[in-house]
C-alpha positions in Angstrom: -4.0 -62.8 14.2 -7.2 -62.1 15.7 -7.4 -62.4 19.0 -11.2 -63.6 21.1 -12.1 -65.8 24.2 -15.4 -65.8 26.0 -15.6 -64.5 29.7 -18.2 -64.5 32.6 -18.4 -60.6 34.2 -17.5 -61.2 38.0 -17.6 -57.6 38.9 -16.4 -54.1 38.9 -13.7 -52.5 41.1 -11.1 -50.0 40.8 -7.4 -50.0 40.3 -4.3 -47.8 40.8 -1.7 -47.0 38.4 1.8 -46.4 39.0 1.2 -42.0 39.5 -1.5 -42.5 41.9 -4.6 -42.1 39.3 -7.9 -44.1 39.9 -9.3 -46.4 36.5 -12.6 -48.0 36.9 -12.1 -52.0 35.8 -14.2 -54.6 35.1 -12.9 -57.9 35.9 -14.0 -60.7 33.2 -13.2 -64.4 34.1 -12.5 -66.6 31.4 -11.5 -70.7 31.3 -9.8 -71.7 28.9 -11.3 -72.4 25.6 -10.2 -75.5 23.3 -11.2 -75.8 19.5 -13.2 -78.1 18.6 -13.8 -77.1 14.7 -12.4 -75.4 12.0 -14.1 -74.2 8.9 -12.9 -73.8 5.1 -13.6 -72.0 2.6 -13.4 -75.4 0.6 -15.6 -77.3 3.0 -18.0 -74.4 4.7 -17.8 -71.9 2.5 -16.1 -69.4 5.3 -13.6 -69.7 7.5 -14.1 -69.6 11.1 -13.3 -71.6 14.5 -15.6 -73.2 16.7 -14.9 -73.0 20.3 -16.0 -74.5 23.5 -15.9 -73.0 27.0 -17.4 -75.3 29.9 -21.0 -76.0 28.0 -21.0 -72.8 25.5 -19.8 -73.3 22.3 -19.6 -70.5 19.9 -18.0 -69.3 16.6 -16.0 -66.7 15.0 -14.8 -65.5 11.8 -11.3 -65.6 10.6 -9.3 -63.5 8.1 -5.7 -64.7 9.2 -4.1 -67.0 11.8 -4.1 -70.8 11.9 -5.4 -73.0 14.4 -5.4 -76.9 15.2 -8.8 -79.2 16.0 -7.7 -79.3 20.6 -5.6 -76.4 20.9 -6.4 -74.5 23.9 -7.1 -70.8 24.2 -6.6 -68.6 27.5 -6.2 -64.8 28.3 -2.7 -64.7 27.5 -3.5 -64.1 23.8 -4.2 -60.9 24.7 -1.5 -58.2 25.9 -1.5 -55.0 28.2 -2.8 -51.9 26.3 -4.9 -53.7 24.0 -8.6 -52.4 22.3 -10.8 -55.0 22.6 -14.7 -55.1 21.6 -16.9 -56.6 24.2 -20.2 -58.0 23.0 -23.0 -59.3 25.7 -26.9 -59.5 27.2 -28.0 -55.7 28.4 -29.2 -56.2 32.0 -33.4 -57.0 31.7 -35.5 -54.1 33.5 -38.8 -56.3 32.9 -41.8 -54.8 31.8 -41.8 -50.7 31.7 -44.1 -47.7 30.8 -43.6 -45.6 27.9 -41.7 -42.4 30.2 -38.7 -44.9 31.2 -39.0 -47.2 28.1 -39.1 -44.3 25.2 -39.1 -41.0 27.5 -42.2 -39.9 27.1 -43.3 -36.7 28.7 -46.2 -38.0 30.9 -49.8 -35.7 31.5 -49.5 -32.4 33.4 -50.0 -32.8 37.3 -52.7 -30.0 37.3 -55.6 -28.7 35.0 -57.6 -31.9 35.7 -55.0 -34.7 35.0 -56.2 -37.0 37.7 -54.5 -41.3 38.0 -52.9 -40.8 34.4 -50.0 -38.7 34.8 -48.0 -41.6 33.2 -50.2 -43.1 30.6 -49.1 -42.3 26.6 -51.6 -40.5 25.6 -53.5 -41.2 22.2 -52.0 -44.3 20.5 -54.1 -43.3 16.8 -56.8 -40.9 14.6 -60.1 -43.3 13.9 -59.0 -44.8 10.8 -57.8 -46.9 10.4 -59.1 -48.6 13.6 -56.2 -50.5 14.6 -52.6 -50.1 16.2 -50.3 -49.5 13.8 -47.5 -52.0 14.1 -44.2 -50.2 15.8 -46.4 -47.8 18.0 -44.1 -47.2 21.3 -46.4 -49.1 24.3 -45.2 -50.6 27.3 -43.2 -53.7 27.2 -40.4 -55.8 28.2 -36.9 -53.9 28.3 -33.3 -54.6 28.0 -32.3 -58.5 27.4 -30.5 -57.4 24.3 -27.2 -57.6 22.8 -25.3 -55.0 22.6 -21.5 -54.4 22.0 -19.3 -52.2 23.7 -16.3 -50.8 21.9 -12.7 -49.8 23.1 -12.6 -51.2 26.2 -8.4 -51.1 27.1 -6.9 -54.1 29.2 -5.6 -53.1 32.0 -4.3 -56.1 33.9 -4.2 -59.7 32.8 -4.0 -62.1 35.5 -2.7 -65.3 33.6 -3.1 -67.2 37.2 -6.4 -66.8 37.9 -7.4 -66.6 34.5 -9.1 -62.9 34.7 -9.0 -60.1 32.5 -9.2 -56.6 34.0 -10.8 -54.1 31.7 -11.2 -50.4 31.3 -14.6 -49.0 32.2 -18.1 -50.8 31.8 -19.4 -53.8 30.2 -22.7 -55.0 29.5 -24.6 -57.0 31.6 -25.1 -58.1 35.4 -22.4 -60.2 37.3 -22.4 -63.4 35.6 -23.5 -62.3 32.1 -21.5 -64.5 29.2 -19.3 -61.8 27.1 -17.5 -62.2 24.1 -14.0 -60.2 24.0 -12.4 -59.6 20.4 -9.5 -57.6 19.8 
């Protein structure tokens, strides 16, 4: 059965295993979800589950596993030691320049470079007297999605409804994740 639920990222801390050694965790609070639709492959064409968490509603894809329209979903589906795959909104850095948004190198501080140390540079030849599309420029960074894999559980806190995972995830504190296994 494939295991999911949808979490808010409270923060990071640290935790201490039974030897004495150190892991880095990310807690992830989740409420408990409840299923509001199922799709067929007779009906839909696929077969997925539609959940809802407070407001959010989202979907995912089934292979196995059945489910019933109101059942509810919490962290206890998954287990200590589990993989999961944790899929979220990259913190936003706003608008950048092209040295922190694709590394450029910048001008040389001497020989005459003088208030353009970090401009790009040439953006083109004369023809064909345009900007090609896809030249790096400056621009708005981060706000993407982006998917972090094999991320261990460390600690489930059925109580309080928190997971506590293995390393880094994306986004800043209150970022909406999604947690497959």
């Amino acid at each position: 059965m494939k295991k999911f639920i949808l979490g808010k990222k409270v923060t990071m801390t640290q935790i201490f295993e039974d030897d004495g050694t150190v892991v880095p965790v990310t807690i992830v609070q989740s409420a408990p979800m409840t299923v509001t639709q199922l799709k067929t492959d007779e009906k839909d064409g696929y077969k997925a589950i539609q959940v809802q968490s407070g407001r959010v509603k989202k979907e995912f894809k089934l292979t196995e596993g059945s489910f019933e329209n109101g059942a509810s979903i919490d962290v206890s589906v998954f287990a200590l030691g589990d993989f999961v795959k944790v899929s979220g909104l990259k913190k936003g850095r706003g608008f950048q320049g092209v040295v922190k948004r694709h590394g450029f190198k910048g001008a040389p501080k001497t020989h005459g470079t003088k208030h353009a140390h970090r401009e790009p540079g040439s953006i083109g030849a004369v023809w064909p007297q345009r900007v090609l599309k896809g030249t790096r420029m400056g621009g708005r960074m981060g706000q993407e999605r982006i998917t972090v894999r094999n991320l261990k559980v460390a600690k489930i806190d059925i109580e309080k409804n928190q997971l506590y995972l293995r390393g880094a995830v994306p986004g800043a504190r209150g970022t909406l994740l999604e947690i497959t296994a």
